[in-house]
N, CA, C and O atoms as CSV, one atom per row, in Angstrom:
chain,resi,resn,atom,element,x,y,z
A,1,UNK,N,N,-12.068,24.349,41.046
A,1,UNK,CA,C,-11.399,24.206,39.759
A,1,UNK,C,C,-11.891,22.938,39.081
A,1,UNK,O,O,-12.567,22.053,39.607
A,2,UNK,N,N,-11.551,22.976,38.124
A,2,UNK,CA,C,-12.508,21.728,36.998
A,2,UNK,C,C,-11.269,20.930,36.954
A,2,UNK,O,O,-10.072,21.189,36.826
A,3,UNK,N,N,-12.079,19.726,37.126
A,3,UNK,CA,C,-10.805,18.713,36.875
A,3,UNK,C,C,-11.192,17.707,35.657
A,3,UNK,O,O,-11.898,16.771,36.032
A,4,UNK,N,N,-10.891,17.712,34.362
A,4,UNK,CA,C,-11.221,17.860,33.326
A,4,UNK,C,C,-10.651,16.508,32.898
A,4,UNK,O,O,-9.652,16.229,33.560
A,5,UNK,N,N,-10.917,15.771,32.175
A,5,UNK,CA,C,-10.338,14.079,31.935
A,5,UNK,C,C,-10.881,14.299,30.579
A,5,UNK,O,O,-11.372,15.175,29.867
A,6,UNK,N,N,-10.438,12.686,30.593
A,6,UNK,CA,C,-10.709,12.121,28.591
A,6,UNK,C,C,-11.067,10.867,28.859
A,6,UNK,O,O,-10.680,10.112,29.751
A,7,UNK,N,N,-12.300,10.628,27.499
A,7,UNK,CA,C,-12.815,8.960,27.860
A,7,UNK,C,C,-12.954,8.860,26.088
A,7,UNK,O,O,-13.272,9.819,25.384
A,8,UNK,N,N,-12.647,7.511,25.593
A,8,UNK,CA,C,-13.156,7.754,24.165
A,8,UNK,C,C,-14.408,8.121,23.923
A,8,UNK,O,O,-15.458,8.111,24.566
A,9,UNK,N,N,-13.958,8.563,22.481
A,9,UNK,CA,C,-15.582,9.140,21.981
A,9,UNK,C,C,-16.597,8.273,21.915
A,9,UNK,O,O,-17.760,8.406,22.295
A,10,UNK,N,N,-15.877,7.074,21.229
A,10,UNK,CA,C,-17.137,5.644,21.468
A,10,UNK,C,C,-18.046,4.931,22.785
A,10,UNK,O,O,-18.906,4.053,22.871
A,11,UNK,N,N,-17.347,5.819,23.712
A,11,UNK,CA,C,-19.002,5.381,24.732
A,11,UNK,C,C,-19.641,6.116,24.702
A,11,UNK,O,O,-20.678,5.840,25.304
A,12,UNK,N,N,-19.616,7.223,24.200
A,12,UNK,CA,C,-20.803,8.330,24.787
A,12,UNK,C,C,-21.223,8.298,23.118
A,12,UNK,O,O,-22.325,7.757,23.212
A,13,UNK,N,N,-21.062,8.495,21.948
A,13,UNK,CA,C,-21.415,8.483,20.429
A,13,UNK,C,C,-21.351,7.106,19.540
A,13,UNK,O,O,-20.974,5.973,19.839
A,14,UNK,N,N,-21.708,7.487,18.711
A,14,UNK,CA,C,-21.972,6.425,17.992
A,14,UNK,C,C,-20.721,5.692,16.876
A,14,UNK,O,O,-20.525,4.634,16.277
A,15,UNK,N,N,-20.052,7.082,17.080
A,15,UNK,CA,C,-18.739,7.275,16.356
A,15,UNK,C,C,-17.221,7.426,16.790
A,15,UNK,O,O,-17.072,7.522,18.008
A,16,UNK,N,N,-16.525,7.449,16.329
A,16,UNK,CA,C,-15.542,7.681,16.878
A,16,UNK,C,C,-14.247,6.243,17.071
A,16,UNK,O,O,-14.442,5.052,17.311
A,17,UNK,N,N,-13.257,6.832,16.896
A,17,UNK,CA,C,-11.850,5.289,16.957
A,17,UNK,C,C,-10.722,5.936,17.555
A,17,UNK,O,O,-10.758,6.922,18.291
A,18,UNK,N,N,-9.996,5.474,17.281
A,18,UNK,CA,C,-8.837,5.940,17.759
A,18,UNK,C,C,-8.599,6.922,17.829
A,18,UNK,O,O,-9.139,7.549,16.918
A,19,UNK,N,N,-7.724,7.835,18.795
A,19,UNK,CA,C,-7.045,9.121,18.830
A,19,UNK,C,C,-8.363,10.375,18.902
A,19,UNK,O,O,-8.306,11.577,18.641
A,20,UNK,N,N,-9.634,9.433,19.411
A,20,UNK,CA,C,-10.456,10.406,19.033
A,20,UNK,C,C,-11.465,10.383,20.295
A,20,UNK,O,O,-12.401,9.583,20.315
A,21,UNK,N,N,-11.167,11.560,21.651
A,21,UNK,CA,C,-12.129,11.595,22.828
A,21,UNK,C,C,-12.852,12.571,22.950
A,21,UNK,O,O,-12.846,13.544,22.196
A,22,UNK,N,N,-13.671,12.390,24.077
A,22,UNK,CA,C,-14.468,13.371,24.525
A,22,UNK,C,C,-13.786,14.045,25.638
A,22,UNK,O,O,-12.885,13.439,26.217
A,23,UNK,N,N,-14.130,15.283,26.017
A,23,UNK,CA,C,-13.749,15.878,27.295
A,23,UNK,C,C,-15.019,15.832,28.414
A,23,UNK,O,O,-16.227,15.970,28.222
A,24,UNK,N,N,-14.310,15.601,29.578
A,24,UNK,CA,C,-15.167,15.146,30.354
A,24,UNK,C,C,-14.961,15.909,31.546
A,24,UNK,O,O,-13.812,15.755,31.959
A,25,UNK,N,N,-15.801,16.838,32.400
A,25,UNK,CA,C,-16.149,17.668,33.688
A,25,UNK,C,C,-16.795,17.473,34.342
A,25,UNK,O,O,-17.763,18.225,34.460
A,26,UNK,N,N,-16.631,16.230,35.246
A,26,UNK,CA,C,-17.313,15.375,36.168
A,26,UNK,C,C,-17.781,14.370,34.754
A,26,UNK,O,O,-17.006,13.949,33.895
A,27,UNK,N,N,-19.250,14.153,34.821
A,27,UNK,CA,C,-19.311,13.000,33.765
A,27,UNK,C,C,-20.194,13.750,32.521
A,27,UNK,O,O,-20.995,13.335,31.683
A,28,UNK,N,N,-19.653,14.989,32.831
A,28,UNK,CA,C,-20.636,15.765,31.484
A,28,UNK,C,C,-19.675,16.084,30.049
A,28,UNK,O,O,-18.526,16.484,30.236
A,29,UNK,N,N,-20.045,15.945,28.989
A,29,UNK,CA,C,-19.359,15.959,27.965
A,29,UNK,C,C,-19.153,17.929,27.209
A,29,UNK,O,O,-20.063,18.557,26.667
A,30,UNK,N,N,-18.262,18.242,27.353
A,30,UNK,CA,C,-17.807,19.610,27.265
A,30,UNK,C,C,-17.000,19.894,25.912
A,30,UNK,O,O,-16.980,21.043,25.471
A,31,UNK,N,N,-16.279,18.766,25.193
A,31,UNK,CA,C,-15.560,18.858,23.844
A,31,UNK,C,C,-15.062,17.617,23.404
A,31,UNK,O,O,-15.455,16.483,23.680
A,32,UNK,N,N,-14.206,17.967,22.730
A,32,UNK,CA,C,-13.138,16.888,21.854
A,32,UNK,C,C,-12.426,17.179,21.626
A,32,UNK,O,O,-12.366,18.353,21.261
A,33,UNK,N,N,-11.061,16.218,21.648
A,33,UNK,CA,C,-9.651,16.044,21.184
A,33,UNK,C,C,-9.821,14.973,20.174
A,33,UNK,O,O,-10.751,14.168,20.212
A,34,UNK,N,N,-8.817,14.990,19.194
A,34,UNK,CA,C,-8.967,14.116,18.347
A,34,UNK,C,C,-7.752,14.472,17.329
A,34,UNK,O,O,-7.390,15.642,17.202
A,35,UNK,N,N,-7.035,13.238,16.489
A,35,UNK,CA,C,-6.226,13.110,15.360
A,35,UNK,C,C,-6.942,13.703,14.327
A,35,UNK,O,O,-7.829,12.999,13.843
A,36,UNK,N,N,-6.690,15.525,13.569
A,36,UNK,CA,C,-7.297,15.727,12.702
A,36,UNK,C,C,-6.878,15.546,11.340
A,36,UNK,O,O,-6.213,16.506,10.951
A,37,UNK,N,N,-7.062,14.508,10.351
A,37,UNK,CA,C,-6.175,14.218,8.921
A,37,UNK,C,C,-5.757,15.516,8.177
A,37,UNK,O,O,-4.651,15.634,7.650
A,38,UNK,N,N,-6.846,16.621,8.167
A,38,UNK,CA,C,-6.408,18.255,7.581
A,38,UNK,C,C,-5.668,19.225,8.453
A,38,UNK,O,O,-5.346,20.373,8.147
A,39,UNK,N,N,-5.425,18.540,9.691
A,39,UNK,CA,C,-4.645,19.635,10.713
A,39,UNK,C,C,-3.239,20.267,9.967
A,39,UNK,O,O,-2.688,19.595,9.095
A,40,UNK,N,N,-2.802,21.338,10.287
A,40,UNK,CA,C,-1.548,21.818,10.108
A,40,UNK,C,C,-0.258,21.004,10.330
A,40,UNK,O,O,-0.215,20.727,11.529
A,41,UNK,N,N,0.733,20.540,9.729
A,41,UNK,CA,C,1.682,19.986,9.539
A,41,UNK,C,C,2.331,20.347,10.968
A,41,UNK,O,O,2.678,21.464,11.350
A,42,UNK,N,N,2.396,19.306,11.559
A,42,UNK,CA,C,3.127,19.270,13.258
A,42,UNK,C,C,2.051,19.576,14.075
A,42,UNK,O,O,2.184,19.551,15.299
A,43,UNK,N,N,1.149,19.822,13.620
A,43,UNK,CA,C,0.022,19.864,14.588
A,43,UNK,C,C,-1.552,19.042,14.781
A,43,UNK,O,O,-2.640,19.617,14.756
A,44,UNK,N,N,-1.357,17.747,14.949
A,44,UNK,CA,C,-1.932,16.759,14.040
A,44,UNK,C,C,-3.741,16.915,14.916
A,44,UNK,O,O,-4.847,16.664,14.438
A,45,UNK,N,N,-3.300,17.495,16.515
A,45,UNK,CA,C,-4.464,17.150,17.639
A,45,UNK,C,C,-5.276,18.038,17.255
A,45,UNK,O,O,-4.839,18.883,16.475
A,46,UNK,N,N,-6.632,18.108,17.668
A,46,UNK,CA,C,-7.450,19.298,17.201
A,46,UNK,C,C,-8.361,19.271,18.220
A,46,UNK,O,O,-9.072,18.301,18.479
A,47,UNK,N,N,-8.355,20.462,18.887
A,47,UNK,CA,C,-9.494,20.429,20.309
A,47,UNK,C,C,-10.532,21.262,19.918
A,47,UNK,O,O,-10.348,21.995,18.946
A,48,UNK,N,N,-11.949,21.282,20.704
A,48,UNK,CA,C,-12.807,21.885,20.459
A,48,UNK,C,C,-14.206,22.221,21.834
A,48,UNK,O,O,-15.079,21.380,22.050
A,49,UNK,N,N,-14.173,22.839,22.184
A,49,UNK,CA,C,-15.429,23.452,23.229
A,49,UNK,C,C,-16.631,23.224,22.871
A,49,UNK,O,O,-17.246,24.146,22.336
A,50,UNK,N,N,-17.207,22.082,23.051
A,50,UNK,CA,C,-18.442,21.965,22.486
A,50,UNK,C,C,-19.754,22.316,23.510
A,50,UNK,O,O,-20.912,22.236,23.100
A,51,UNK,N,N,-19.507,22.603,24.510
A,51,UNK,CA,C,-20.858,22.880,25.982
A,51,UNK,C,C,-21.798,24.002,25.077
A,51,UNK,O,O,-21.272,24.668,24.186
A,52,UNK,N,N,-22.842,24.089,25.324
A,52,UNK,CA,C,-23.850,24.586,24.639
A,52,UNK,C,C,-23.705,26.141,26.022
A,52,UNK,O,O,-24.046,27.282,25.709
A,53,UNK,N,N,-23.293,25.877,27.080
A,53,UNK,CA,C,-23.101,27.012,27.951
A,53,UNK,C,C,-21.770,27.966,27.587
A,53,UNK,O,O,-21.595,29.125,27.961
A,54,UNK,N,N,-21.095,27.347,26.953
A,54,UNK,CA,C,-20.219,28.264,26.765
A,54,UNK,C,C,-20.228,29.476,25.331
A,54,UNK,O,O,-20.545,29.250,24.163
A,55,UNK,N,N,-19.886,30.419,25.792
A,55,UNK,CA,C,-20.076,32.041,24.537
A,55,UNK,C,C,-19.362,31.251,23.583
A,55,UNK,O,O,-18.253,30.895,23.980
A,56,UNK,N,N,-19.637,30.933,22.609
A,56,UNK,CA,C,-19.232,30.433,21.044
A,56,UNK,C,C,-17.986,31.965,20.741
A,56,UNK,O,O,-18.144,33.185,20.790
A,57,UNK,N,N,-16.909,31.152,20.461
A,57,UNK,CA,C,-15.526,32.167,20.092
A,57,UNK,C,C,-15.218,31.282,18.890
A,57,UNK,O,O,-15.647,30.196,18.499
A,58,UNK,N,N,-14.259,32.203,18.426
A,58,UNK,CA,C,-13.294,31.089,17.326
A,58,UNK,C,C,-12.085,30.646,18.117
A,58,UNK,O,O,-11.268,29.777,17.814
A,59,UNK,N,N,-12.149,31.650,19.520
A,59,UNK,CA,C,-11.216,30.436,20.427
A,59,UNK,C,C,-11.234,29.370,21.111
A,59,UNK,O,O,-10.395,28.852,21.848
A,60,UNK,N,N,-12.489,29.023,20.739
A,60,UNK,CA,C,-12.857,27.663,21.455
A,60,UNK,C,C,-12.382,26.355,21.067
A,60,UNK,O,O,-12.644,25.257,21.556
A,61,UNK,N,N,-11.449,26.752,19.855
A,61,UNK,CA,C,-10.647,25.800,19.444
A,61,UNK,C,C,-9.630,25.757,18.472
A,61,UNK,O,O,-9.569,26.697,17.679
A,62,UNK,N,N,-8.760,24.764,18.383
A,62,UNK,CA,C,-7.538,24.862,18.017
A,62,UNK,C,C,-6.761,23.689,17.705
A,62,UNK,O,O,-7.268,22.567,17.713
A,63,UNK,N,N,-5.290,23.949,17.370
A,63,UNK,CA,C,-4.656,22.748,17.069
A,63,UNK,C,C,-3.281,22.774,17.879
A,63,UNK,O,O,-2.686,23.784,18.256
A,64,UNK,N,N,-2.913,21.462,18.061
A,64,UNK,CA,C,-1.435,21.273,19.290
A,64,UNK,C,C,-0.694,19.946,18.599
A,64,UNK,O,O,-1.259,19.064,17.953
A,65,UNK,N,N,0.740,20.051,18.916
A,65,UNK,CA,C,1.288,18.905,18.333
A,65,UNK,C,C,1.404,17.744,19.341
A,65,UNK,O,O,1.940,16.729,18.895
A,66,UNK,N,N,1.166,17.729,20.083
A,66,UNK,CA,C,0.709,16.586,21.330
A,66,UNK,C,C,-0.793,16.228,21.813
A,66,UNK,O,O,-1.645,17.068,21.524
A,67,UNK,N,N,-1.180,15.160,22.463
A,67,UNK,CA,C,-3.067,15.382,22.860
A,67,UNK,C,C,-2.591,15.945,24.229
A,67,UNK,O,O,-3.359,16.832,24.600
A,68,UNK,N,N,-1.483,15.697,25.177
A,68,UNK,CA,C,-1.246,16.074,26.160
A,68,UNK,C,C,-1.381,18.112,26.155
A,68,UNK,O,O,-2.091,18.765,26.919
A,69,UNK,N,N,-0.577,18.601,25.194
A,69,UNK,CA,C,-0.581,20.254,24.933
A,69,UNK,C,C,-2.503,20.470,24.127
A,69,UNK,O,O,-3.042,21.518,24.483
A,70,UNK,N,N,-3.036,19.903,23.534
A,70,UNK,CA,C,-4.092,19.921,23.202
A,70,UNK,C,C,-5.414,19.969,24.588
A,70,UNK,O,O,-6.478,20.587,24.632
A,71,UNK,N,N,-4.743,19.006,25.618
A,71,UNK,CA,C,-5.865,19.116,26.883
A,71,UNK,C,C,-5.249,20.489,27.736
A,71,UNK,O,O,-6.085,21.315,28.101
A,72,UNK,N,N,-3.955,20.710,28.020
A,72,UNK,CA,C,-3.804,22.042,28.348
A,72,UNK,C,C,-4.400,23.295,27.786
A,72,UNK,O,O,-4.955,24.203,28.405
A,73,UNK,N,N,-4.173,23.175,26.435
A,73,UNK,CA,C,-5.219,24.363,25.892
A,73,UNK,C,C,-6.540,24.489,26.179
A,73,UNK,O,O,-7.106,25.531,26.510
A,74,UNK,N,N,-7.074,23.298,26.033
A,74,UNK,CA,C,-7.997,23.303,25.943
A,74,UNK,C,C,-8.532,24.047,27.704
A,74,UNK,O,O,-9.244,25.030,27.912
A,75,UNK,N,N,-7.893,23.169,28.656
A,75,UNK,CA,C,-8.626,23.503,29.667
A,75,UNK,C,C,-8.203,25.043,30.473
A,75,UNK,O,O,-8.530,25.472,31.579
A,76,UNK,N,N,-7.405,25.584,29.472
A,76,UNK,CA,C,-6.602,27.274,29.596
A,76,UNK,C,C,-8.318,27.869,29.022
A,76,UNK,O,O,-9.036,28.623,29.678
A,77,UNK,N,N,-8.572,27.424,27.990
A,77,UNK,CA,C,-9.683,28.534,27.866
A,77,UNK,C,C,-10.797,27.798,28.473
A,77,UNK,O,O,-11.723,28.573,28.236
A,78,UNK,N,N,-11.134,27.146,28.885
A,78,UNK,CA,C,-12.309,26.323,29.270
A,78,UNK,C,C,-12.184,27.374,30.829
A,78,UNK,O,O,-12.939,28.317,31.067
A,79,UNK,N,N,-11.483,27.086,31.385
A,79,UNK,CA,C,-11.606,28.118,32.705
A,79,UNK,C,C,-11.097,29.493,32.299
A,79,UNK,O,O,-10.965,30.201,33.297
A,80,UNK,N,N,-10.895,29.869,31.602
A,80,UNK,CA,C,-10.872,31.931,30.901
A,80,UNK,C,C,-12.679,32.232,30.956
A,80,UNK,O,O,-13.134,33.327,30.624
């Protein structure tokens, strides 16, 4: 099973501040969580599947009103 963590976006990019990480599967970079300013009202987190191995869906990402419910999702479809 993948044991899936968060490191900010600013060590691995050039970009990135607050509220804003990478997902991490062992030390390989697989997506992002992040504070999105256009997200849906109560749903501020915005995750995303970025691995170049994974089948491109429009479920590869989404929005959660916590980063905590945002890494659950995320790692619900990451292992689907």
């Amino acid at each position: 099973m993948s044991d899936l963590r968060l490191a900010p976006t600013n060590r691995y990019f050039v970009f990135g501040g607050t509220d804003d990480y990478v997902v991490l599967d062992s030390e390989r970079v697989i997506g992002r969580i992040l504070i999105q300013p256009q997200a849906p009202e109560g749903q501020p987190w915005f995750w995303t599947i970025t691995a170049a191995d994974k089948t491109p869906s429009v479920y590869n990402k989404g929005y959660a009103a916590t980063r905590e419910q945002a890494m659950a999702d995320f790692k619900a479809r990451w292992l689907s």
